[in-house]
Structure formats: C-alpha cells, structure tokens
N, C-alpha and C positions, 0 to 999 in steps of 0.2 A: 333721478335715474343715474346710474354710476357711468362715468365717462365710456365703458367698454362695454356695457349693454345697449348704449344706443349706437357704437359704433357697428354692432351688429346688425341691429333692426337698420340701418341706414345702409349697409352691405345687401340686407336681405330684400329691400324694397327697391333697391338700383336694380337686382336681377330678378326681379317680378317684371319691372320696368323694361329692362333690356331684351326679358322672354318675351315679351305685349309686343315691342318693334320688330320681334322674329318671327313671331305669329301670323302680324301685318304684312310682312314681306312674301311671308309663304303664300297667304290667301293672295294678294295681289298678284303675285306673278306667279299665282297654279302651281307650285312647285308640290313633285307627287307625293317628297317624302324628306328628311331632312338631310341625308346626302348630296340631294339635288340642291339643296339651301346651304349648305357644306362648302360647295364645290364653287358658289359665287361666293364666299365671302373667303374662301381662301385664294379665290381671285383677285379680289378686292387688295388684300393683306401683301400679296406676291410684289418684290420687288420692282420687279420688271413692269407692273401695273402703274404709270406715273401720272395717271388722273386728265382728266378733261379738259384741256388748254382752250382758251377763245378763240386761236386761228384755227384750230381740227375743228370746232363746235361749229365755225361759222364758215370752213372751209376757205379763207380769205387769201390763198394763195391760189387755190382753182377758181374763185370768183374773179380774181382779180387779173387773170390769163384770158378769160373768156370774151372779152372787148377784141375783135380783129379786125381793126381797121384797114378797108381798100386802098386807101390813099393817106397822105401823109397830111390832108387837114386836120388841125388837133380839134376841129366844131363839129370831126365826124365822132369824135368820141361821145361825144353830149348825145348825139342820135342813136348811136348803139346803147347806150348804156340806159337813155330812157325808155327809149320800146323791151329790154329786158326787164326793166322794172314794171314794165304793165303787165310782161308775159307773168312775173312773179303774184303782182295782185289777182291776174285770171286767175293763175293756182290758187289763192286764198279763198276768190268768189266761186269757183267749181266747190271748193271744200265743202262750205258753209253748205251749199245745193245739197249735195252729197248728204251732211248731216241731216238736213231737214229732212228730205228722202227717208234718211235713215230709222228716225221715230218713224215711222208708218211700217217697219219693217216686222217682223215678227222678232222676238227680244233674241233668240238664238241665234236669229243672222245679223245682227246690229253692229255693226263698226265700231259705235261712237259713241258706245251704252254711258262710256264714264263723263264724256261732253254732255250728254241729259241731265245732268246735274246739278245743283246748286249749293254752299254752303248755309246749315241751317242759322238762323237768330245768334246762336253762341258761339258758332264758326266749330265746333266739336265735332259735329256732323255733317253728316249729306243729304238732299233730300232730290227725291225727282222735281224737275220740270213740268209745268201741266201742258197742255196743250200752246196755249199762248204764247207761254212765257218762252218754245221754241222755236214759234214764229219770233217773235219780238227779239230773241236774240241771235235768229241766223238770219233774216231778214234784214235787221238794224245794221248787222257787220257789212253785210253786203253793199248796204248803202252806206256807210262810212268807206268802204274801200272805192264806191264810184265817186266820191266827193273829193277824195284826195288825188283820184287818177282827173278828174278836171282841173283840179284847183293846178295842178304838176303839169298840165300843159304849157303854162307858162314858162317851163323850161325849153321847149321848141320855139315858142312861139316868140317870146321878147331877148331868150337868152343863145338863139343861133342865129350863126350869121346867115343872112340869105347868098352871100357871095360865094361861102365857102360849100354851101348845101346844094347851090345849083351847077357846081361843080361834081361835088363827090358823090350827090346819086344819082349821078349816069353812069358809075361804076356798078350798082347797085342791082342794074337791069340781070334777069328779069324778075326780080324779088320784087316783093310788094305789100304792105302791110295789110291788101287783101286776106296773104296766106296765114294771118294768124288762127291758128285753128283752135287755141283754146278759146277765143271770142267765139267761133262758133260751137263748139260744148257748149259754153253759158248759153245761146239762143236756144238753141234744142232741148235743153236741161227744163229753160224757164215755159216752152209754150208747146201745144200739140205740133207735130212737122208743119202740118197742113198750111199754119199761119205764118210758114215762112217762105211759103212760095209763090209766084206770081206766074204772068203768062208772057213767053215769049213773043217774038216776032211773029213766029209760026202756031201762035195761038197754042202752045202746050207750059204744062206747068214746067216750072225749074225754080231753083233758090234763087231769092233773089241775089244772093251776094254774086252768083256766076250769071247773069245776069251783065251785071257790068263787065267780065273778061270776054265774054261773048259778041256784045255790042259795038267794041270801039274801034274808031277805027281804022288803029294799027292790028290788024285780023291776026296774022304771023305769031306779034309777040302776044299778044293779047289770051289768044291760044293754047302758046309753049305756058305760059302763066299755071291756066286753067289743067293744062294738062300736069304737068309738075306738081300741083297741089290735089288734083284729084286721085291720084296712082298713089301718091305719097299717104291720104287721109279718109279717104273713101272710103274705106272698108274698116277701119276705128270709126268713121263719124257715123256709119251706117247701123255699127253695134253699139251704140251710144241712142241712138233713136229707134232700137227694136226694144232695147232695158228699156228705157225713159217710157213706153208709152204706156199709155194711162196714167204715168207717175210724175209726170211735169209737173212744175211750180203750180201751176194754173188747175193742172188736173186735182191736184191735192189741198186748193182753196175749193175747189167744187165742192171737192166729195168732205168738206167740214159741214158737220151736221146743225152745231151750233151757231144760232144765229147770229146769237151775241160776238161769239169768238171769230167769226168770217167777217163779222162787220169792221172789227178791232183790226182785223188782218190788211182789209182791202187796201186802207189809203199803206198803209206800207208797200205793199209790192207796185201801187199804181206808181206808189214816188222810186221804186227799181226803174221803172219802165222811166220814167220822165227823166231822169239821171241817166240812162244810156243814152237818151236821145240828147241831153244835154254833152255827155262828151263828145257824141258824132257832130255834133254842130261847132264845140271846140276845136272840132280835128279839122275840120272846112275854115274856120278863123284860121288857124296855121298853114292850111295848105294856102288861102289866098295871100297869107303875110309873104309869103316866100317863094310860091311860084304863079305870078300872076298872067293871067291869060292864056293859061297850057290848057289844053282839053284833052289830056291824059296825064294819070297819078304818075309815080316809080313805079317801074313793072308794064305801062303799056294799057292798067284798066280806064274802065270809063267811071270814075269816081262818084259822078251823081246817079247813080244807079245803084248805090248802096249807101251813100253817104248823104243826108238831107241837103237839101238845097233849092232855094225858092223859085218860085215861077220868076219869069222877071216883068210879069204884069200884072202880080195879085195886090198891087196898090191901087191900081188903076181902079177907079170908082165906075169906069164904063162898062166895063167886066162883069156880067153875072156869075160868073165863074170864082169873083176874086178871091172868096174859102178856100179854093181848090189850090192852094201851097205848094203840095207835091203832085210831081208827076204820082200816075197811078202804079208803079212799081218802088216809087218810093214810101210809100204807105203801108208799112211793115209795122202791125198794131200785134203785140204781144200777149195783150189780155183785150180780145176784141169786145170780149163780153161789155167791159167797164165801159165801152163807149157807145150805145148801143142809145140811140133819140140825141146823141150830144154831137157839137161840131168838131170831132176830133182835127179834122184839118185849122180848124178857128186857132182850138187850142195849141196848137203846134206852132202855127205863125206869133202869136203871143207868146207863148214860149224864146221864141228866137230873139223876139224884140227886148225881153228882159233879160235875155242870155247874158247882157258883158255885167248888170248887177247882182244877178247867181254867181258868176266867176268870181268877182270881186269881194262875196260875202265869202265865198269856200274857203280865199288864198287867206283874207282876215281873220278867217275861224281855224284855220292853218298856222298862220306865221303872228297872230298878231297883230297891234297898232304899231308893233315897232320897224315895219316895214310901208310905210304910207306910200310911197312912191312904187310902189309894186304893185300894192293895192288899186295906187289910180291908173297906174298903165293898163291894170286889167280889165277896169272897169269903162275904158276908152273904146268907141267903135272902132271894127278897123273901115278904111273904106273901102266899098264893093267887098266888106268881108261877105256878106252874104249877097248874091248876086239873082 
C-alpha cells in the first residue's frame, strides 16, 4: 500500500476513534445535543482554563487553615487534627451505608448506579454487581475504615503528651467528643432506633449516648452539653431515622431472601459491630493513659455510660453475676438478633482481654514489620486501662 493511502486510512480511523470518545462523553454526562458537548470542550480549549492543580483538588490551603488551636500547646494540634480525621472516615463509612442502601433503591432513584459496577475479565467492559458482591464490597470498606480508625489511635494514645492535654482541654469545655454527630448517623444508619435506647433513671426510654450528659454529676455543664448538641442536631438526626426506617443495615440483612447470600453476609457485619466496639474500648485505653481517675470526659459527660467499661468485679469468681461486664445501659447490641441463646456479655469481656493483640495486629497490618516498637507499645496493657 503506497505511503499516502495508508496515511489516510490512519487519518480516517483516529476520527472514528476520536467520534467513539465524543460519543462516550455525550452518553455519560447526558449531554442533549452537541452544542451542549461543544460548549465543554471549548471550555476545555479556552485559555483561561489552566487545568486541575493538586492543592485546588485537595484543597490544601483550606485543609490546612482548619486546625484552630485554643492554646499555644503544639500536642493540641495532634488532637485536632486526629479527631478531624475520624470526622473524615465517618464521611467514608456513612458513604459506603448510603451505597448499600442505595442497591435496594428502585434504579431511577439510585445515587451510585455507576459504584454497582465492576470491570469485566478483559477490563473492556462493565458489569453489574450481584447481590453479594455489594455487600462484600461496602461492608469490607467499612470495616477497613474501623481497622485503620483503631490501629490510628495510637496517635492520641502513645504519641500526646498527657501534660500538655490536661492542660489544653479545659479550654475545650464544653465540647466533647460526645457531639460527634456523624458517629451517630452510622448507629442509626446500621440498626432499628429502638436498639439504641435504654431506660433512664425515671424509667423512660432515651439514647443511650445522652444518657451519659444526663447522668453526671456536673448537672450545669453536663446539660449545656446535651443542650448544644440537641438544638444543633435534632432535627437532621430525626430525618435521618424516619428515611432509615425499615432500611437499616440490619433491616436490609433481614429482608435477603437468599439463604446462601445472608449467611455469606452475617459474619461481615457482626465483625462491623465487633470493630465499633473494639474502637470504643481504644478510646477508654486513651482516655485512662491521660486522664486518670477523672469521673468525667472533656465537656462534663459521664463517659461510661456510652463508652464500655467493665464492672470492677466481673473477675471475682464469687460473683454469679461475673458475665454481666456492663452495666445494663451499656449494652448497646446493634444486631441483637445475632446474639440471641449466646453470652454476649461473655463475648465482650473476651473481647477486651484480646484488645491490646487486635490493636497490635491492625498497627502491623498498617505500618508493617518496619516499625516493631510501635507494634509492642501497642500491644502492652495499659494498667487499670480497663477498670
């Protein structure tokens, strides 16, 4: 074939090619007609347009404004910037919620139709997700993102000073790591209300989390707390659990019809559930590293009233009681169904006891062998960390 006949067919199959990628673009982003398709790529083309830089993508000049420290200790920074990093994992783990949610939805109202996806054998194509394979992949993220938010407490726990933290959060009053509210989304998200309520003083239901702002007993602030965060969230956390019902994590393992596929599902969400409970037990390691013998959190709450913590005589062998680990407000079982003839309280004090070799495997599966002495600090009890 002569030099300038295939320079043509090579002209003429680039713009086959280049029609195929305009085609693509249209159908993807709905465009109604090709002016609309026009109109972005001489956007594109336009001078003025100088392309997508890493600090606009990542915002790194507003991310990095956002640290406001009360005091002039620089160990407050480590504490703002790590509880921002959880607030950031909530947002990943509500997502994943959301998606899953989302398959059950009717295909016209779907969010997250193109997340259902998979690439096929040849990577050419797309194919759906079946039923499972959207558990197993919003489930799995889920529990990768609790894995790393424990393994990452070891940034509070070994890497601030206690000198300087029992300083600068008594600026802090009366905030309190109570009012994270996307932690409560996730609770509400994952189980019916009902299994997140217990019984007051006065014998009526109430969350447990206020619960503890209710109970302690600096009343004033404990109060101002509860009040600040209910005015502020109330009425988001209330439209969050009239959508959610019937559509909780829990609700939407019921209503799988296949046997097979609920069975595949369970130990996944039961290890959701054992992974919250394993960072709230984290959070109790740090809280006793750094403020020992306070009988209230930052903020004024009554901590063990939302945050595990053991009897301190469920060792005692004289004890018929000694299962009974938590108080009965702390007994906040997520999927009650799962534990239904079994000794969930057993399993929770087991739980605690293997807690510093959990942590220890997370930071390892994390950082590697190349940090041994991290590893063992982690894997160290603390003492009267659990009391």
């Amino acid at each position: 074939m002569e030099p300038k006949m295939q320079e043509i067919l090579d002209t003429i199959k680039a713009q086959c090619h280049f029609q195929e990628i305009l085609n693509k673009i249209k159908e993807q982003y709905q465009f109604q007609n090709d002016k609309e398709l026009m109109g972005l790529l001489e956007g594109l083309a336009s001078s003025e347009n100088k392309g997508v830089t890493y600090w606009d993508y990542i915002e790194t000049d507003t991310l990095l404004s956002l640290q406001k420290p009360k005091t002039n200790y620089p160990d407050e920074n480590i504490f703002i910037i790590y509880h921002q990093t959880c607030e950031l994992y909530f947002k990943l783990i509500i997502q994943e919620i959301e998606r899953l949610n989302d398959f059950y939805e009717p295909v016209e109202k779907r969010h997250y139709a193109i997340l259902h996806q998979k690439f096929s054998k040849d990577k050419k194509s797309t194919v759906k997700l079946n039923q499972l394979e959207v558990w197993e992949e919003c489930i799995g993220r889920i529990n990768r993102y609790w894995k790393t938010l424990i393994a990452s407490f070891d940034v509070l726990k070994s890497g601030l000073s206690s000198a300087e933290f029992m300083v600068f959060r008594n600026s802090l009053i009366p905030a309190s790591g109570f009012q994270t509210y996307q932690f409560r989304i996730i609770e509400i998200m994952l189980t019916p209300f009902e299994n997140l309520q217990v019984l007051d003083s006065n014998n009526q239901d109430v969350l447990y989390w206020q619960k503890g702002a209710m109970q302690n007993t600096n009343k004033e602030k404990a109060s101002k707390l509860l009040l600040n965060f209910s005015q502020k969230y109330d009425t988001m956390l209330s439209g969050i659990v009239d959508s959610y019902n019937g559509k909780t994590v829990l609700d939407r393992y019921k209503a799988i019809k296949d046997v097979a596929i609920q069975t595949a599902v369970r130990p996944l969400i039961e290890r959701t559930e054992e992974l919250m409970l394993l960072w709230k037990i984290a959070h109790m390691h740090m809280i006793f590293r750094h403020i020992p013998n306070t009988e209230s959190a930052t903020g004024g709450t009554d901590y063990t009233n939302y945050l595990p913590q053991l009897r301190e005589d469920w060792k005692d062998e004289s004890k018929k009681d000694k299962h009974e680990v938590f108080n009965k407000h702390q007994q906040v079982i997520y999927f009650p169904e799962f534990w239904r003839g079994r000794q969930h309280n057993q399993y929770i004090a087991d739980l605690i006891t293997k807690l510093p070799g959990e942590i220890a495997k997370m930071v390892d599966d994390m950082y590697g062998k190349e940090n041994p002495s991290q590893v063992k600090r982690m894997a160290e009890t603390e003492d009267k960390a659990v009391v």
